[in-house]
C-alpha angles and dihedrals in degrees: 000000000000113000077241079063094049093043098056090046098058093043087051089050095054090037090057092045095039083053095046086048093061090039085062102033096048103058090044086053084050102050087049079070109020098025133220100322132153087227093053093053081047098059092045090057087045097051094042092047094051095040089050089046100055091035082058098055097042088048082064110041087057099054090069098040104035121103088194118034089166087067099046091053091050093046091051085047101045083045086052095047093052092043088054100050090047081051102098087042099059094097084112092070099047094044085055094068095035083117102059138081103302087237098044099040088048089048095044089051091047094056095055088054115035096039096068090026102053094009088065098045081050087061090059104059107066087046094052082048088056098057103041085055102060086054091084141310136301095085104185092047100055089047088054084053099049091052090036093066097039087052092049098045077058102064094037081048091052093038095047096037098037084048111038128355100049096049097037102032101024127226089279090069089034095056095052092041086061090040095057090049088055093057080056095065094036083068091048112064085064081077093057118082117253093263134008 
């Protein structure tokens, strides 16, 4: 494997783990103002599922149209870092739709936030499949790898964080934690060439 190769696995890993993160912070946030409602966990799926899915779509839609996917990955992962470490700080959102309906004002809150958050880390992953596919041939299994590792940094995301970084750290440590690995990747992809 290429160290084009390596790179786009590891910032598929962290992107996975960076999107599962947010998947588990932002419902706890939301149950602090709109409590531990089905309705609210609804909401959250529903926000995560449309933001992946249009993420999806623009991802690809990029990676045919783009002159510099290098820039478009840093840019997602710079958006998600500071979103992460605004994270603890987005009472102010939640508090705004208080008023409503419980279903629609957590699923109001969740779209501002999720959109642009995992929206954004969707984005990334046909373009890192992209790349990692022009590496060399077998398709199909470099893009099984790439999703693969994104899938896999997910569990070890929702197992370390579930167990033991959310009840003993706080969301507070875990969000920058996931925001400084996203700078990570934000370094990274200058090691990527301008284009795939």
């Amino acid at each position: 494997m290429s160290r084009v190769g390596y790179i786009a696995l590891v910032l598929a890993f962290i992107g996975g783990g960076a999107l599962m993160m947010m998947e588990i912070i932002l419902p706890k946030i939301s149950m602090i103002w709109f409590g531990n409602l089905l309705e609210v966990w609804s909401a959250m799926l529903i926000g995560a599922l449309l933001a992946m899915a249009i993420g999806y779509r623009i991802g690809g839609i990029l990676v045919k149209k783009s002159r510099s996917s290098r820039t478009i990955l840093a840019a997602c992962y710079l958006l998600n870092a500071i979103i992460f470490f605004s994270l603890p700080h987005f009472d102010g959102i939640f508090e705004f739709f208080l008023g409503m309906n419980t279903g629609l004002g957590s699923l109001l809150a969740a779209l501002i936030v999720l959109l642009p958050s995992i929206g954004t880390l969707a984005i990334t992953s046909p373009i890192i499949v992209d790349y990692f596919e022009k590496q060399s041939e077998g398709t199909n299994l470099k893009a099984s790898l790439i999703f693969g590792a994104s899938t896999f940094s997910g569990v070890f995301v929702i197992l370390i964080s579930g167990l033991y970084l959310l009840p003993q750290l706080g969301i507070s440590f875990a969000s920058t934690l996931i925001a400084v690995m996203l700078l990570l990747n934000v370094l990274l992809t200058f090691l990527l060439p301008k284009k795939a």
